[in-house]
N, C-alpha and C positions, 0 to 999 in steps of 0.2 A: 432894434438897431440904434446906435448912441448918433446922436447928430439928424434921427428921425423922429417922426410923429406916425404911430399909426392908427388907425381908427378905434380900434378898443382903450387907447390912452387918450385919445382927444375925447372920446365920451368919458372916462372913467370923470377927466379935470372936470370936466363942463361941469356935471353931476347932475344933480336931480333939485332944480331951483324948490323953496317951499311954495310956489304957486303953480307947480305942477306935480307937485305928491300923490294929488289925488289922482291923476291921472297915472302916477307909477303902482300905485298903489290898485289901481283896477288892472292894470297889465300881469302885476302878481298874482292876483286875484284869480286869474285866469290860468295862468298854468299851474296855480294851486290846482283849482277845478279839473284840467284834463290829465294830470295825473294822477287825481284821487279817482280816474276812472277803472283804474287799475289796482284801488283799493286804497280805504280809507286809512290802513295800519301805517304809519311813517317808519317801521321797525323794520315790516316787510316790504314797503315800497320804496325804494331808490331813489325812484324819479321826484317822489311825491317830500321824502326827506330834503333834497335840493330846491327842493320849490321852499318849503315851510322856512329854510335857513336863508333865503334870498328875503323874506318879507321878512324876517326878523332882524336883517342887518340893515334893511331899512324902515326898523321901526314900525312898521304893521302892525295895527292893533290886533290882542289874538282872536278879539271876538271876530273879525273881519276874515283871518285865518279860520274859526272853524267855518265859517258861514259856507268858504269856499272849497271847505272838504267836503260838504254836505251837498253841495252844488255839483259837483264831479261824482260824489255817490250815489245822484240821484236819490237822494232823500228829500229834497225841498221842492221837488216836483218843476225845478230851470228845466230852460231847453238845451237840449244834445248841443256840443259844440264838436268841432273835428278841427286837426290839424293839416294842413297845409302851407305847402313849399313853394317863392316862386324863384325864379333868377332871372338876372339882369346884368346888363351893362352899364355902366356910366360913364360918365365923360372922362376922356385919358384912357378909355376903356378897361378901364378897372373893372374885378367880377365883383359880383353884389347875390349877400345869400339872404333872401326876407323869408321869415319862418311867421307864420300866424296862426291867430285859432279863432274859429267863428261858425257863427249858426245859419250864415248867407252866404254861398261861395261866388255868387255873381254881384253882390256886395264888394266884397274884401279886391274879390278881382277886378273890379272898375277902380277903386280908390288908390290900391296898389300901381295898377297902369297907369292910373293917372301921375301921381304923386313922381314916380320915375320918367314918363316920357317930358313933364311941363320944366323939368330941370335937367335936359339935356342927357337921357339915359334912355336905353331902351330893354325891352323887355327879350326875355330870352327861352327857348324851350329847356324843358327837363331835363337838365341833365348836360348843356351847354356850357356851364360854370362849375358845378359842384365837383368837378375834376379835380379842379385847379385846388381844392382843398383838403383837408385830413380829418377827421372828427376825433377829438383828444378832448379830455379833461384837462382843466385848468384851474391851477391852484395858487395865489399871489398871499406869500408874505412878507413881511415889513421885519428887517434885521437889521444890526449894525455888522453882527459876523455871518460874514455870507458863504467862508469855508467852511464853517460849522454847520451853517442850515444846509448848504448843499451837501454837505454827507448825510443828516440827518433823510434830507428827499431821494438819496439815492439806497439809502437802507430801507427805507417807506415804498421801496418799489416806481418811483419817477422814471420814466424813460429819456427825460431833457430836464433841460433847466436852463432860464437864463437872467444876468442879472444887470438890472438898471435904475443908477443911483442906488436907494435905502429896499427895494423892491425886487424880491427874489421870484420870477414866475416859473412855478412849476408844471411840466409835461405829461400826461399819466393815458396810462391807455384808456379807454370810457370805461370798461370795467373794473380800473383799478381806484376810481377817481375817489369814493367813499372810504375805501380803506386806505390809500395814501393821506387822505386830509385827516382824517383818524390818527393814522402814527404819527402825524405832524402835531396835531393838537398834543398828543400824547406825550411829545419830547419836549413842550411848554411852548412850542410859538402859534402867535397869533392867525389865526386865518382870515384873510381880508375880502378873499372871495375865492368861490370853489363853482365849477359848475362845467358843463359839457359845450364845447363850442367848436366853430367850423374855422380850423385852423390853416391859414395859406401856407402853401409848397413853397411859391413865390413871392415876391411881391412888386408891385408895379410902383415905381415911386413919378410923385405928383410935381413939376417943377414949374409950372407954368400957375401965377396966381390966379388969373380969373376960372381957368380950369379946377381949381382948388376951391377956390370961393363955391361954385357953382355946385361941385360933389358932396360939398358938406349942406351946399341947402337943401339935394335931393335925400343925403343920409337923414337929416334935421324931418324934412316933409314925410318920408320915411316911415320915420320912430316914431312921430306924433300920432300915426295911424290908431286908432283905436283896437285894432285886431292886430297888427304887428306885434309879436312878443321877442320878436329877436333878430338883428343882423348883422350880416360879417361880408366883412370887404378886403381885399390885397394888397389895397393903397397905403404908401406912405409920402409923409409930405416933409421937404424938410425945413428944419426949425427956423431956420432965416423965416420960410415963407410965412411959416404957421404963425408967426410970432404979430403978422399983422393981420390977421383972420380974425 
């Protein structure tokens, strides 16, 4: 929404400083690994192709990349990791989806708890949040002609679209998400990011700055988790505020 901030854009800008690469670079690492558990072919795995294209758009060396096919094939003799879901609230009561993967679930779940109750969020049962959202594919490209690319994602099988600034993001159902980014590559544009995520119905917008401040240091504490590999929230803030964050 133009005049807003929502949390997948406030991350997108942030970015990935070079003094914490290595630390994104281990979060890929990882969901390299749990979806080469589902096999090590990137032709026959889906999951496992989104992952490889995520550490290549940020530069991931490819030795690092096989290490972590190997790791999820259980060829290098790592330990088992598993995925898990938590949900939360946070301040403004925003929904909060943290998606992880790890070898310790009474680990992951104290740091997670913590990380959300010490910034004003609380935790939530199963299934308390994840309403509130849609699971879609997501596809962002970078054009200057946005009637062209939108025909182009609506011939590609897109179910939405929508555009802001030079930045066209596109809708797709999860199953359609590989072969829409496919026809798009196909008809010459760039793909900036492609990947499956947990899409708000709503969203909650954030007006109040220290309420603001406060949500992004819990998203911040968050992300920094070592076993977090993913999250989505409903919040948006607007740019007056963001602009002093």
């Amino acid at each position: 929404m133009s005049g807003h901030s929502k949390w997948a854009s406030i991350k997108h800008q942030k970015g990935i400083a070079d003094a914490r690469r290595g630390a994104a670079f281990t979060k890929i690492a990882t969901l390299i690994a749990l979806a080469a558990k589902k096999g090590a072919d990137p032709e026959m795995n889906f999951s496992l192709r989104l992952a490889i294209q995520k550490a290549k758009a940020a530069n991931m060396p490819a030795a690092g990349i096989e290490r972590a096919i190997k790791r999820g094939a259980g060829t290098d003799g790592g330990v088992a990791m598993e995925e898990i879901r938590y949900e939360a609230y946070g301040p403004a009561s925003v929904a909060i989806i943290i998606e992880c993967a790890t070898d310790n679930r009474n680990r992951t779940a104290s740091d997670v708890r913590l990380a959300v109750t010490k910034h004003g969020g609380r935790m939530a049962e199963l299934g308390a949040v994840a309403y509130q959202f849609t699971n879609r594919g997501v596809i962002e490209i970078v054009t200057g002609d946005h009637e062209e690319a939108e025909l182009a994602a609506i011939e590609a099988g897109a179910e939405d679209f929508v555009t802001e600034g030079d930045t066209l993001t596109v809708y797709t159902a999860p199953t359609d998400l590989d072969a829409v980014r496919k026809a798009l590559v196909a008809s010459g544009y760039e793909v900036a990011r492609a990947e499956l995520s947990f899409e708000p119905n709503t969203s909650v917008t954030v007006s109040d700055q220290h309420a603001a401040e406060t949500l992004l240091r819990l998203m911040d504490a968050v992300e920094d988790l070592d076993d977090v590999t993913g999250t989505y929230t409903n919040f948006e803030i607007d740019d007056a505020i963001a602009d002093k964050l």
